[in-house]
PDB file of the backbone (N, CA, C, O) and the ligand in Angstrom, with CONECT records:
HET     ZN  A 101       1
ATOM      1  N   UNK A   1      44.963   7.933 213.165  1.00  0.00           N
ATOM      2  CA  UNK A   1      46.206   7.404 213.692  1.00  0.00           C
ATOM      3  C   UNK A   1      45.939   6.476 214.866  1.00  0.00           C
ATOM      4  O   UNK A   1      46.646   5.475 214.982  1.00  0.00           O
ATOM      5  N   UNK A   2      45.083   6.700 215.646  1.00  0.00           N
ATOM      6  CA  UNK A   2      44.655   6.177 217.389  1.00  0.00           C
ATOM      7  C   UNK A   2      44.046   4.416 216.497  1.00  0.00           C
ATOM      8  O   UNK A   2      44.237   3.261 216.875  1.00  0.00           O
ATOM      9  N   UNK A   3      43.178   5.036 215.045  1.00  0.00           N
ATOM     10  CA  UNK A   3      42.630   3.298 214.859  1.00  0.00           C
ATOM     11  C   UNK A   3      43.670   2.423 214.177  1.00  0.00           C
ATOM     12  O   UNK A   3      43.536   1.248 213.836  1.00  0.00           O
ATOM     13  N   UNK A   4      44.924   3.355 214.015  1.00  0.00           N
ATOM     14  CA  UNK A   4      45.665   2.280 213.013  1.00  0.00           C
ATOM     15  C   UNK A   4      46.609   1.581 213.874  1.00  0.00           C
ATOM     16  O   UNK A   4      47.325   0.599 213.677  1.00  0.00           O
ATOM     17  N   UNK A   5      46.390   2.483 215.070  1.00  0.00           N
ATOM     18  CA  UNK A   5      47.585   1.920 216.314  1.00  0.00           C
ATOM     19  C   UNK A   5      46.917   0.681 217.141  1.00  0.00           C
ATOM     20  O   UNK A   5      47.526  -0.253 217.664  1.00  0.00           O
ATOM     21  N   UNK A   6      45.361   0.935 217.122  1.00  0.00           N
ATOM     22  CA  UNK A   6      44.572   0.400 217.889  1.00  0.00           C
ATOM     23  C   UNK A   6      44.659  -1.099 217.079  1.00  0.00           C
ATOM     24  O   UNK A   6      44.555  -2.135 217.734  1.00  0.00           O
ATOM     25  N   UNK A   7      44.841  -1.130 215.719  1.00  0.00           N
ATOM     26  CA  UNK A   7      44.117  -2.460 214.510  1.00  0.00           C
ATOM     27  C   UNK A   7      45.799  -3.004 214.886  1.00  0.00           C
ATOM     28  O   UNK A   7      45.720  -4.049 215.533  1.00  0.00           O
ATOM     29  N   UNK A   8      46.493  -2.803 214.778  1.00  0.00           N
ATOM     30  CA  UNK A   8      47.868  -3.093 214.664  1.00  0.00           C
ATOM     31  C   UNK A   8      48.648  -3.829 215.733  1.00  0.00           C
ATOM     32  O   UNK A   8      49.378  -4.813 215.621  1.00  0.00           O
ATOM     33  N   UNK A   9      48.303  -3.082 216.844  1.00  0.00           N
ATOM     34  CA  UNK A   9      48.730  -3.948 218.326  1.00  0.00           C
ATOM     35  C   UNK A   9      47.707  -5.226 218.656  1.00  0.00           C
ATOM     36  O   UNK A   9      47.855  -5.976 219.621  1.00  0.00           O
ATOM     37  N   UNK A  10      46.768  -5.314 217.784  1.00  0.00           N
ATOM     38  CA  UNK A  10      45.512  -6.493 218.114  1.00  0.00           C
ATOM     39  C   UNK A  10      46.330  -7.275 217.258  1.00  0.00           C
ATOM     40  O   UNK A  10      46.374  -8.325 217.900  1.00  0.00           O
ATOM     41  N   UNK A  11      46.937  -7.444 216.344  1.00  0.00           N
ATOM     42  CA  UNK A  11      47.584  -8.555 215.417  1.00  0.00           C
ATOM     43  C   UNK A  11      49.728  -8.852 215.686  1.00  0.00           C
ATOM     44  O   UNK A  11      50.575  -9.699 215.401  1.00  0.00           O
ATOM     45  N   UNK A  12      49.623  -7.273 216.511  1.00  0.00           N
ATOM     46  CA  UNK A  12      51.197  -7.867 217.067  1.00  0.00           C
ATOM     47  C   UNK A  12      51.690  -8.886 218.232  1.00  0.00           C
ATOM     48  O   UNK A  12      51.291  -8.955 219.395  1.00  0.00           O
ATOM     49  N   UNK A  13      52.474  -9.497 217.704  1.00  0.00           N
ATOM     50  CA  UNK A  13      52.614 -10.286 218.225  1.00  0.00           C
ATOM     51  C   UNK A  13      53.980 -10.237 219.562  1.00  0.00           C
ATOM     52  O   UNK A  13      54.145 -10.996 220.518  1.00  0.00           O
ATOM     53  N   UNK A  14      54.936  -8.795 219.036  1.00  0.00           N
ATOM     54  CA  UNK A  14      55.596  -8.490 220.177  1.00  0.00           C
ATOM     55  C   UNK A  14      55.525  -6.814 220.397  1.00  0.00           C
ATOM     56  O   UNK A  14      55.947  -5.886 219.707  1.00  0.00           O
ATOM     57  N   UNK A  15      55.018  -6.847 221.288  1.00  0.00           N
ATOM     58  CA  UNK A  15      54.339  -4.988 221.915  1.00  0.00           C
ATOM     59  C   UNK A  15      55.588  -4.104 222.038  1.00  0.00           C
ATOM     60  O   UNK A  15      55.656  -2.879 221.943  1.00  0.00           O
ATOM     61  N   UNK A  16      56.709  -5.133 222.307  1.00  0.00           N
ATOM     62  CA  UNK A  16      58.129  -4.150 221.987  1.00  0.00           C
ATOM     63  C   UNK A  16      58.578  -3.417 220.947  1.00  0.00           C
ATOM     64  O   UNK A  16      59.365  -2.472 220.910  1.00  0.00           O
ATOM     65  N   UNK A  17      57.748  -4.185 219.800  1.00  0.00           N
ATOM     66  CA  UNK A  17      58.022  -2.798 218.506  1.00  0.00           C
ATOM     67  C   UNK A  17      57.623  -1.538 218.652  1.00  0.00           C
ATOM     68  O   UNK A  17      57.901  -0.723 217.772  1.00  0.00           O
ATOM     69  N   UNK A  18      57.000  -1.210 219.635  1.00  0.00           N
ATOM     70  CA  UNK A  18      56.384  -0.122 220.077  1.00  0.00           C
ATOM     71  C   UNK A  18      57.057   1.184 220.976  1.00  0.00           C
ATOM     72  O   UNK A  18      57.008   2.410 221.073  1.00  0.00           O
ATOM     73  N   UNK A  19      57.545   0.292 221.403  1.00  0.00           N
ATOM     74  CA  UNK A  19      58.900   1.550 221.894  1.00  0.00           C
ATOM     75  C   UNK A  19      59.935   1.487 220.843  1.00  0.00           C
ATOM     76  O   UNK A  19      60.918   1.007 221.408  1.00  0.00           O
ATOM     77  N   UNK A  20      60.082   1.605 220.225  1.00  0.00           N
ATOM     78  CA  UNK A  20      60.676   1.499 218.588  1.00  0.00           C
ATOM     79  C   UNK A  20      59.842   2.702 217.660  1.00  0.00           C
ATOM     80  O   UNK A  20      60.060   3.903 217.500  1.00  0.00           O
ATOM     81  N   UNK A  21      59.006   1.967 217.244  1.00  0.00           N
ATOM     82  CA  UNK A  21      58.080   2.566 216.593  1.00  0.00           C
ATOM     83  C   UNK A  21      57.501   4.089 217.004  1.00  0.00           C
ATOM     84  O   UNK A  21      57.570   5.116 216.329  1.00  0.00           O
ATOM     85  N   UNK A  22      56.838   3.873 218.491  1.00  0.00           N
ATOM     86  CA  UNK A  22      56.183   5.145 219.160  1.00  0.00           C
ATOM     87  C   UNK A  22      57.229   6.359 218.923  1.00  0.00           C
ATOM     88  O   UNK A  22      56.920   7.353 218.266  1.00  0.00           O
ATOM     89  N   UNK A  23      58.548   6.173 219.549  1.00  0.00           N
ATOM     90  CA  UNK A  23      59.423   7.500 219.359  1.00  0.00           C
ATOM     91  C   UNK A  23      59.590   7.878 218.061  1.00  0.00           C
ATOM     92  O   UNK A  23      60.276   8.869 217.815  1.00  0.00           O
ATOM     93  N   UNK A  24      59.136   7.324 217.295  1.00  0.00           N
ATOM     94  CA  UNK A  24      59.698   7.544 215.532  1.00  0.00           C
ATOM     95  C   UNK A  24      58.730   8.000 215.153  1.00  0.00           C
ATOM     96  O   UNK A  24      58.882   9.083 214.587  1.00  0.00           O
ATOM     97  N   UNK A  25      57.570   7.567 215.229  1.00  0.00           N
ATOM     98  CA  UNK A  25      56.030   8.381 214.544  1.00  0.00           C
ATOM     99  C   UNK A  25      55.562   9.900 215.698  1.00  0.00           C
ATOM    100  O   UNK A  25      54.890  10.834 215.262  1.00  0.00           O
ATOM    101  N   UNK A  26      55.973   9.856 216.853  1.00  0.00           N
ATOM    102  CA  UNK A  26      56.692  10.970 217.691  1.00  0.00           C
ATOM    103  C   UNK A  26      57.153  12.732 216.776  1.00  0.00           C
ATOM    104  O   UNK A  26      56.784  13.883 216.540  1.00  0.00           O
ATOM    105  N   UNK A  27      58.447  11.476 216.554  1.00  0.00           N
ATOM    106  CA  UNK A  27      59.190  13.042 215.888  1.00  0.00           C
ATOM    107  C   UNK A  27      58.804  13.089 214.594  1.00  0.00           C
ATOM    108  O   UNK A  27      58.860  14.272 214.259  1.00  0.00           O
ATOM    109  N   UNK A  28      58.407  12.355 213.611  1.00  0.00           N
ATOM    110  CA  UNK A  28      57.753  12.081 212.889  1.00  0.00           C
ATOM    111  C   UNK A  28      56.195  13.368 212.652  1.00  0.00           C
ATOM    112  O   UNK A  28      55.774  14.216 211.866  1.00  0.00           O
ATOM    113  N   UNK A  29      55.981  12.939 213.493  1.00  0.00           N
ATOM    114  CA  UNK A  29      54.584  14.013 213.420  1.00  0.00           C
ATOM    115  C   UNK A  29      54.860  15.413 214.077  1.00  0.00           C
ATOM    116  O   UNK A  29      54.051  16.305 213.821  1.00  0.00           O
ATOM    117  N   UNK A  30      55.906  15.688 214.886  1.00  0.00           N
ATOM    118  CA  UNK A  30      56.417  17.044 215.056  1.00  0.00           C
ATOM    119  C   UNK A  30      56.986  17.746 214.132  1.00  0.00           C
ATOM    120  O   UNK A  30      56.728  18.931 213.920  1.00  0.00           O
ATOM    121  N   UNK A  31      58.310  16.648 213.127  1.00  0.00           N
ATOM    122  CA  UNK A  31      58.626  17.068 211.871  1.00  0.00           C
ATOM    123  C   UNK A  31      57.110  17.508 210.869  1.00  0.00           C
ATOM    124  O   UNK A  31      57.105  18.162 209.826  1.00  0.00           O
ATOM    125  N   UNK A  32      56.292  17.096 211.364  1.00  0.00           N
ATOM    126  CA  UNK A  32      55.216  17.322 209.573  1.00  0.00           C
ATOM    127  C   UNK A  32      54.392  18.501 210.416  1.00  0.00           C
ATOM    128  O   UNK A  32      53.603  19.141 209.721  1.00  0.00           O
ATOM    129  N   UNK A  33      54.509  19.037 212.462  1.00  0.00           N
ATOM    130  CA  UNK A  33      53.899  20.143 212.856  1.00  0.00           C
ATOM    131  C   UNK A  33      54.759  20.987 211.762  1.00  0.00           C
ATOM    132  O   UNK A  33      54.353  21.669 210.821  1.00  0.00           O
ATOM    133  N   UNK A  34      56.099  20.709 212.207  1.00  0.00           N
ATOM    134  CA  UNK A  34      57.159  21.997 212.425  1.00  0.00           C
ATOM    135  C   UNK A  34      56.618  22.457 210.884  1.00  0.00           C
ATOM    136  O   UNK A  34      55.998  23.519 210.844  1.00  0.00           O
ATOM    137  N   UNK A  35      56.802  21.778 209.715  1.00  0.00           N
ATOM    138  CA  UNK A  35      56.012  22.165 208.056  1.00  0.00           C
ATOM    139  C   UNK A  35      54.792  22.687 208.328  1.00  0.00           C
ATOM    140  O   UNK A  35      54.423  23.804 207.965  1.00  0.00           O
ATOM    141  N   UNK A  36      54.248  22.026 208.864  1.00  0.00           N
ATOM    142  CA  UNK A  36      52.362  22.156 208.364  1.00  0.00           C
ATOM    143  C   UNK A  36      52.052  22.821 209.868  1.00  0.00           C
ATOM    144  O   UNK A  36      51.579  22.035 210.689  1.00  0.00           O
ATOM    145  N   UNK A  37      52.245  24.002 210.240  1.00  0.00           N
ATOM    146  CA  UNK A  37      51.639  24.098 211.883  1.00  0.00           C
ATOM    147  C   UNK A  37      50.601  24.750 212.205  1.00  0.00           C
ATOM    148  O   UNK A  37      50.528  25.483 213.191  1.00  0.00           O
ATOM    149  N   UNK A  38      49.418  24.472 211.139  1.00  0.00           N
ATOM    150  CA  UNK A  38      48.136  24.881 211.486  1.00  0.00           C
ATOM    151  C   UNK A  38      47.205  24.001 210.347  1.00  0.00           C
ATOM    152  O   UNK A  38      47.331  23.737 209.151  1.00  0.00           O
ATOM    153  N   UNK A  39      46.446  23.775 211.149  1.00  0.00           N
ATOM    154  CA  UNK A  39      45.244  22.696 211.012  1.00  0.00           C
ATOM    155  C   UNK A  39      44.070  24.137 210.664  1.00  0.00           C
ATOM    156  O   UNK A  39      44.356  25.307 210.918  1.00  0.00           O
ATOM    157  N   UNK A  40      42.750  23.671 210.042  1.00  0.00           N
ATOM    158  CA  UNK A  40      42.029  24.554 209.842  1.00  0.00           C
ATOM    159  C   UNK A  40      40.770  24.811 210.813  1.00  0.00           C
ATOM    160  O   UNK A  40      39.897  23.951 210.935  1.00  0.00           O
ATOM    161  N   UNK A  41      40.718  26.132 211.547  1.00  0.00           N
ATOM    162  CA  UNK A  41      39.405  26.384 212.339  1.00  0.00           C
ATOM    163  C   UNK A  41      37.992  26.024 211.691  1.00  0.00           C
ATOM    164  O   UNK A  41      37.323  26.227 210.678  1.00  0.00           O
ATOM    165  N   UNK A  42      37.958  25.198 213.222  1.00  0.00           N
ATOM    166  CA  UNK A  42      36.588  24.342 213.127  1.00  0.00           C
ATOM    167  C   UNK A  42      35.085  25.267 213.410  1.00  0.00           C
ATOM    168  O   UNK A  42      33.917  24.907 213.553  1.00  0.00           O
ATOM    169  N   UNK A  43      35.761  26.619 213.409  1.00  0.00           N
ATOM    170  CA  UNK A  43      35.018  27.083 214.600  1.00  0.00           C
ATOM    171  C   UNK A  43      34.300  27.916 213.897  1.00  0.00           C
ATOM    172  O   UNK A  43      33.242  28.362 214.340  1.00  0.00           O
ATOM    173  N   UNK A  44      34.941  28.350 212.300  1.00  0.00           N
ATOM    174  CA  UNK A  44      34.336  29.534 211.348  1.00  0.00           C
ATOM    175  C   UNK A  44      34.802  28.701 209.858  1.00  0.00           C
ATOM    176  O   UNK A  44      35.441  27.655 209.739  1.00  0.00           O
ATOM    177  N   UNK A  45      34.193  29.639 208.756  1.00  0.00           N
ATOM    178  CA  UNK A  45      34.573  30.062 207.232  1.00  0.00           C
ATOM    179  C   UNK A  45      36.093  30.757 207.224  1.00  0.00           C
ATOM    180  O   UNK A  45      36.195  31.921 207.611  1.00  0.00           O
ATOM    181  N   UNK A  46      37.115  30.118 206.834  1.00  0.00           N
ATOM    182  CA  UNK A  46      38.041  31.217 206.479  1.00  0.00           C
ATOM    183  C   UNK A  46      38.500  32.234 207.912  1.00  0.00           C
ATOM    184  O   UNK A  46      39.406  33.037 207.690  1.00  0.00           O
ATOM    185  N   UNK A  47      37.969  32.218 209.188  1.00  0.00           N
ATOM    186  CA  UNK A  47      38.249  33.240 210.056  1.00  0.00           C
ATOM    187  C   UNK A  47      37.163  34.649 210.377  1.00  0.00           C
ATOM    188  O   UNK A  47      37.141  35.715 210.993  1.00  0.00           O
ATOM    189  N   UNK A  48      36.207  33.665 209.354  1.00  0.00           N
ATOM    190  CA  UNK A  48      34.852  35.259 209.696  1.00  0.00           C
ATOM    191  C   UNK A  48      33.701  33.815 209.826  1.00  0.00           C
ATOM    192  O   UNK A  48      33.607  32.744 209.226  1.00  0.00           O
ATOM    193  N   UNK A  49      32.705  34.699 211.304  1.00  0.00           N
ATOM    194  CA  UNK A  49      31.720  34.320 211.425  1.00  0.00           C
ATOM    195  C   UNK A  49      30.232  34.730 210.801  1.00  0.00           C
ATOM    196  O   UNK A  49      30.272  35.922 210.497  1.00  0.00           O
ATOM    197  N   UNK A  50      29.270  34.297 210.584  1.00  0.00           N
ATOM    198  CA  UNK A  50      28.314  34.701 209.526  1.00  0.00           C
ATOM    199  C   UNK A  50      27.298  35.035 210.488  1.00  0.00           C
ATOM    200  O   UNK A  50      26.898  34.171 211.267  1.00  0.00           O
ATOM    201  N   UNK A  51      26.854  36.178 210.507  1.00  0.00           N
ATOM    202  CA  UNK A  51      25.505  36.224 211.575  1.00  0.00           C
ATOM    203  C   UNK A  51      24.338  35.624 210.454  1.00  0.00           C
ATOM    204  O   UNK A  51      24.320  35.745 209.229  1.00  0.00           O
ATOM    205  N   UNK A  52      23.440  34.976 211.314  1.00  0.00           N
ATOM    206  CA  UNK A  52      21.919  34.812 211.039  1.00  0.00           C
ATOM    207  C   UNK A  52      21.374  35.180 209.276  1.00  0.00           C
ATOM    208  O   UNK A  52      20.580  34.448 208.686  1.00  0.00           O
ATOM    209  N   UNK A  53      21.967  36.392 208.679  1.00  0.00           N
ATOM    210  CA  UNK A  53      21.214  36.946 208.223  1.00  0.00           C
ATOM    211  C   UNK A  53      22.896  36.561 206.523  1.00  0.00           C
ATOM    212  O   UNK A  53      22.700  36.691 205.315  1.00  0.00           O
ATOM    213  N   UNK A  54      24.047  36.192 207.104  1.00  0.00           N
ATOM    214  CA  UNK A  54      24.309  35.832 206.222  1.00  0.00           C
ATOM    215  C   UNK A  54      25.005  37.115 205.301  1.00  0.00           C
ATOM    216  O   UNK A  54      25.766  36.925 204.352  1.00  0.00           O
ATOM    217  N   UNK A  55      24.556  38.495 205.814  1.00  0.00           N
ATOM    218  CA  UNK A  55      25.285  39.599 204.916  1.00  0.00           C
ATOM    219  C   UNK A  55      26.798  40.006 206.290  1.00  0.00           C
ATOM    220  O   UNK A  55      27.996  40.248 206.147  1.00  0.00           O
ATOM    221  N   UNK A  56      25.955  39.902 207.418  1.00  0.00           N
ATOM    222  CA  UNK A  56      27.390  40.377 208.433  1.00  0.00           C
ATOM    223  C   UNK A  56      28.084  39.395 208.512  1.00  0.00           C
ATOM    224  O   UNK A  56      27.844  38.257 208.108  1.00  0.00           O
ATOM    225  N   UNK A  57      29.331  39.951 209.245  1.00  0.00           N
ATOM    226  CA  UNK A  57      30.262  38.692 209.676  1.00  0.00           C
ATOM    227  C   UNK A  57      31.300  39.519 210.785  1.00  0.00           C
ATOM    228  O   UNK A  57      31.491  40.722 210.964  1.00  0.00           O
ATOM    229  N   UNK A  58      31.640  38.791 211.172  1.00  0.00           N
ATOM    230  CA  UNK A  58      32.723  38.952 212.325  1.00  0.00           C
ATOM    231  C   UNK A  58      34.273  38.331 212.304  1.00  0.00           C
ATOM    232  O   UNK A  58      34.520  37.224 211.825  1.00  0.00           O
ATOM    233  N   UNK A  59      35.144  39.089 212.815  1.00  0.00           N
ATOM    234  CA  UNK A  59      36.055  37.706 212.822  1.00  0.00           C
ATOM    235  C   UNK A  59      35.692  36.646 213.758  1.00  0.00           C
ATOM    236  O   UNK A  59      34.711  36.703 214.500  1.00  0.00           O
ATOM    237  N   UNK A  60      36.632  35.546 213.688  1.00  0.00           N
ATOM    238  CA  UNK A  60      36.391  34.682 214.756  1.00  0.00           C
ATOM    239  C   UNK A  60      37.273  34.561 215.957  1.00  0.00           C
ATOM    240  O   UNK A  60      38.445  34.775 215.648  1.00  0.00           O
ATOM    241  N   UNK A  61      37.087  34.267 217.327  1.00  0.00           N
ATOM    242  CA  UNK A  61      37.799  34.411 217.994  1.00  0.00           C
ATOM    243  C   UNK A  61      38.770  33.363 218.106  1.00  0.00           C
ATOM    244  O   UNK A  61      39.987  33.419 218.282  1.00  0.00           O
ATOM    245  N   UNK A  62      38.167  32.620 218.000  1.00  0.00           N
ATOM    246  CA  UNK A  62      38.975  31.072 217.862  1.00  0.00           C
ATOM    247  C   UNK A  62      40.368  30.945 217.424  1.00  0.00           C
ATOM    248  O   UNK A  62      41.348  30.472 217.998  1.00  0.00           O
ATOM    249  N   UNK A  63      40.191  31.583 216.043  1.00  0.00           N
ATOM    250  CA  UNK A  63      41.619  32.153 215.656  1.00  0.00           C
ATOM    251  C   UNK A  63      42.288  33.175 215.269  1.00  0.00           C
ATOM    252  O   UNK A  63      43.422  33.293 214.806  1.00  0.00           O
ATOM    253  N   UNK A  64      41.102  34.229 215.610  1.00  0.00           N
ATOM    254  CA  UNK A  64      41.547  35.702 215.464  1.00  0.00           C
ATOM    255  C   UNK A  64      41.576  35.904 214.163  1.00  0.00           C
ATOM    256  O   UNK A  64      42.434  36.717 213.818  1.00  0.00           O
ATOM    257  N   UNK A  65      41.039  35.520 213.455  1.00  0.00           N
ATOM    258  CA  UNK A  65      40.044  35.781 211.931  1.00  0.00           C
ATOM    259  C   UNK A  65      41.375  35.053 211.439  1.00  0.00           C
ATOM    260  O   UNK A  65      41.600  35.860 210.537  1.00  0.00           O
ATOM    261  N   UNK A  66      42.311  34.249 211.351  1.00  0.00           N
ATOM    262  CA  UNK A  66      43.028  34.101 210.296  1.00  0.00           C
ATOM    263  C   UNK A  66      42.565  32.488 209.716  1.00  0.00           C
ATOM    264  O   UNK A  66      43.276  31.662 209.143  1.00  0.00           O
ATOM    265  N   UNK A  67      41.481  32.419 210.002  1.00  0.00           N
ATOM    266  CA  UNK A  67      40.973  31.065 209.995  1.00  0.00           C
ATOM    267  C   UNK A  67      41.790  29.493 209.848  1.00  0.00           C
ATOM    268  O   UNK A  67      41.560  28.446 209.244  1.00  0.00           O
ATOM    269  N   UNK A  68      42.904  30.030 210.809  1.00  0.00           N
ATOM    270  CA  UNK A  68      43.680  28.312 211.131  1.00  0.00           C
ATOM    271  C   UNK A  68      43.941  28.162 212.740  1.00  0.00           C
ATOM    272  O   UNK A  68      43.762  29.067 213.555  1.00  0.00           O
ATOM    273  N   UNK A  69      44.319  27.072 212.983  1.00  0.00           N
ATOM    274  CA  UNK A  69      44.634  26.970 214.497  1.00  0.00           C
ATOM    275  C   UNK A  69      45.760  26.459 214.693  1.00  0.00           C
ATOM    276  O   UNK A  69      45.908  25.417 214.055  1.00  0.00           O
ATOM    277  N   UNK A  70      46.639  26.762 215.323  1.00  0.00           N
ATOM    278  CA  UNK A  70      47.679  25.877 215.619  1.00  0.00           C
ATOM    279  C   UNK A  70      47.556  24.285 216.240  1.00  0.00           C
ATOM    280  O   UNK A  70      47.094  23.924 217.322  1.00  0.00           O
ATOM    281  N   UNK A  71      48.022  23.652 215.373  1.00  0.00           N
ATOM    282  CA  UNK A  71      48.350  22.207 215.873  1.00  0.00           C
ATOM    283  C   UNK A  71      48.713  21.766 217.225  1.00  0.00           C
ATOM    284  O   UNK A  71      49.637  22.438 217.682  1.00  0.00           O
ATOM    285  N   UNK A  72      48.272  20.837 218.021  1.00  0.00           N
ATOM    286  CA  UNK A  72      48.777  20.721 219.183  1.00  0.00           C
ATOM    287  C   UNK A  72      50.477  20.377 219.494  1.00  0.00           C
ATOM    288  O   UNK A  72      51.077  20.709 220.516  1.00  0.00           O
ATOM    289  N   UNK A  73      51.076  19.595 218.273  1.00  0.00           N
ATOM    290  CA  UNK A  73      52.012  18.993 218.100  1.00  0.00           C
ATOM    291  C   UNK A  73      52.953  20.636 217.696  1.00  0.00           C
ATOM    292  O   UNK A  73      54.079  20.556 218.186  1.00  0.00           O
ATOM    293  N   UNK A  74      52.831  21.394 217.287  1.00  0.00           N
ATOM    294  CA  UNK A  74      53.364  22.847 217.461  1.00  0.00           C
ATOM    295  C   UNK A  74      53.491  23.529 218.651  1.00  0.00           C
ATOM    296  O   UNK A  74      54.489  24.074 219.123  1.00  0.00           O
ATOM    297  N   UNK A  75      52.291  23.432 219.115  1.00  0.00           N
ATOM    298  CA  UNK A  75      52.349  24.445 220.906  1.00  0.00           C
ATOM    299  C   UNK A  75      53.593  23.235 221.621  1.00  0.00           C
ATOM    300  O   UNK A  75      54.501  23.569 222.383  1.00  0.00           O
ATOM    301  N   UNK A  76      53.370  22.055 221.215  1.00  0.00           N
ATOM    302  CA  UNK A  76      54.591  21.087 221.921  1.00  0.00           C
ATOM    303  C   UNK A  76      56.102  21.661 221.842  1.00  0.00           C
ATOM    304  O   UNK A  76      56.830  21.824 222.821  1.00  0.00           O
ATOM    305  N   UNK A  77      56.557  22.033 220.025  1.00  0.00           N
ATOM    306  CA  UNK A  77      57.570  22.642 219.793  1.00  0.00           C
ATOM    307  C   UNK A  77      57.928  23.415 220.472  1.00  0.00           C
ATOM    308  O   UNK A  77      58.932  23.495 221.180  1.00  0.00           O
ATOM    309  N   UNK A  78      56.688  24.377 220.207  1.00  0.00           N
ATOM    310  CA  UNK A  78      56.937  26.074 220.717  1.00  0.00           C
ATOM    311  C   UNK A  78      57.948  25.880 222.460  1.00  0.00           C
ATOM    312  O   UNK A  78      58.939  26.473 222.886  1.00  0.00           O
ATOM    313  N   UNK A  79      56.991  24.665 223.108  1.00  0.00           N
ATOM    314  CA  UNK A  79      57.112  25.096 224.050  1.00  0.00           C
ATOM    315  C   UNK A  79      58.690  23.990 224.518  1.00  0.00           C
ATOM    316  O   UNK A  79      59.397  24.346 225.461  1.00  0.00           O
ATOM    317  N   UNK A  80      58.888  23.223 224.035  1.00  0.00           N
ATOM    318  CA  UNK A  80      60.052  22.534 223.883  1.00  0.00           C
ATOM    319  C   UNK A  80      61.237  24.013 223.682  1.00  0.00           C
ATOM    320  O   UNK A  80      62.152  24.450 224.379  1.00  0.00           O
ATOM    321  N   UNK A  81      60.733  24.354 222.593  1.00  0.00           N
ATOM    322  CA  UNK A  81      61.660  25.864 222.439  1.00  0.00           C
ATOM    323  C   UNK A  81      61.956  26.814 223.163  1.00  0.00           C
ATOM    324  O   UNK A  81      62.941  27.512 222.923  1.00  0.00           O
ATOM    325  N   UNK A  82      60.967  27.070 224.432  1.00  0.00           N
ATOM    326  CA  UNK A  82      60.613  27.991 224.837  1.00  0.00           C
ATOM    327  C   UNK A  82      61.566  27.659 226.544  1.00  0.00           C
ATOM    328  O   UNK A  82      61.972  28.514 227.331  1.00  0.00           O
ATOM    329  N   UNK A  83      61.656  26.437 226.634  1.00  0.00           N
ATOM    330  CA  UNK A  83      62.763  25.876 227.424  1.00  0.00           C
ATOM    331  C   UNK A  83      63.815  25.633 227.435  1.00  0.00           C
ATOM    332  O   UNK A  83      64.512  25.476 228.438  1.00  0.00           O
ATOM    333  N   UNK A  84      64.182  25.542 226.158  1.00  0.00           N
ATOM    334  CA  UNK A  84      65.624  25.100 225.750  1.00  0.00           C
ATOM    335  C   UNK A  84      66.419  26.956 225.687  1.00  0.00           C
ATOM    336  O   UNK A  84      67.613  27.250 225.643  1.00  0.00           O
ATOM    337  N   UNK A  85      65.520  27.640 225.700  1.00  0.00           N
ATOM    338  CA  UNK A  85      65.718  29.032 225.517  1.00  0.00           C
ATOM    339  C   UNK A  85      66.086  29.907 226.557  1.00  0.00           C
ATOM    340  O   UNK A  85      66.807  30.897 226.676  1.00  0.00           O
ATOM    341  N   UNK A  86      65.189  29.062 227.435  1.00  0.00           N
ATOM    342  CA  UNK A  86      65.394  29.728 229.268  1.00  0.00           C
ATOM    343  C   UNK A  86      66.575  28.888 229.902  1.00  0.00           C
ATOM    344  O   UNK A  86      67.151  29.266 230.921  1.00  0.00           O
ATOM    345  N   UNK A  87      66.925  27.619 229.173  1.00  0.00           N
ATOM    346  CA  UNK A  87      67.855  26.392 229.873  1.00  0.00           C
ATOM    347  C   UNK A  87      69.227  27.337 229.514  1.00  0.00           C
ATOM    348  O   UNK A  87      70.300  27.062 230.052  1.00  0.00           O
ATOM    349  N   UNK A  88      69.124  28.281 228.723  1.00  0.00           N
ATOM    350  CA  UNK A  88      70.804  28.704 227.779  1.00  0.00           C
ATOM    351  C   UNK A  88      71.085  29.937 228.813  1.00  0.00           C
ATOM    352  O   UNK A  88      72.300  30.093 228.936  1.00  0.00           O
ATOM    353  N   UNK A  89      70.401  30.767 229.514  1.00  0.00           N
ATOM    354  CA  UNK A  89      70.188  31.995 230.102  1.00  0.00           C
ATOM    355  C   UNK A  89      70.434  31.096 231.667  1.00  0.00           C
ATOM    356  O   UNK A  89      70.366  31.696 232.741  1.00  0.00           O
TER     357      UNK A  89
HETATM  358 ZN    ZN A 101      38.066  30.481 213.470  1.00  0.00          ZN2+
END
């Protein structure tokens, strides 16, 4: 996304489409967190780590063996939510 933004503003010719554009690919990509809100841990197999030897395993901590991570664009929600929640109280 960072190179298509990067290739794109080198050939625009007015940078104002961009406050246009930016808020829309914005909610845009929060709409496709709020669906999709875990990306897959980088950190293990599936949520288990393999010792050395390939027969043990562990979970992983990273994501607490369920081998996904939450999206950053989710913890955004969450926490968008998590204000609008305390704003009502
Ligand atoms: Zn993991």
């Amino acid at each position: 996304m960072y190179a298509l933004i990067a290739a794109s503003s080198h050939h625009s010719s007015s940078p104002g489409i961009w406050f246009l554009l930016l808020p829309a690919l914005t909610v845009g990509y929060l709409i496709h967190c709020a669906i999709y809100p875990f990306r897959p841990c980088r950190r293990c197999d599936a949520g288990r780590l393999r010792s050395a030897s390939g027969k043990a395993w562990r979970y992983c901590r990273h994501c607490q063996g369920t081998g996904g991570q939450l999206r950053i664009g989710r913890r955004v929600l969450t926490g968008l939510k998590t204000t609008r929640d305390r704003a009502k109280k």
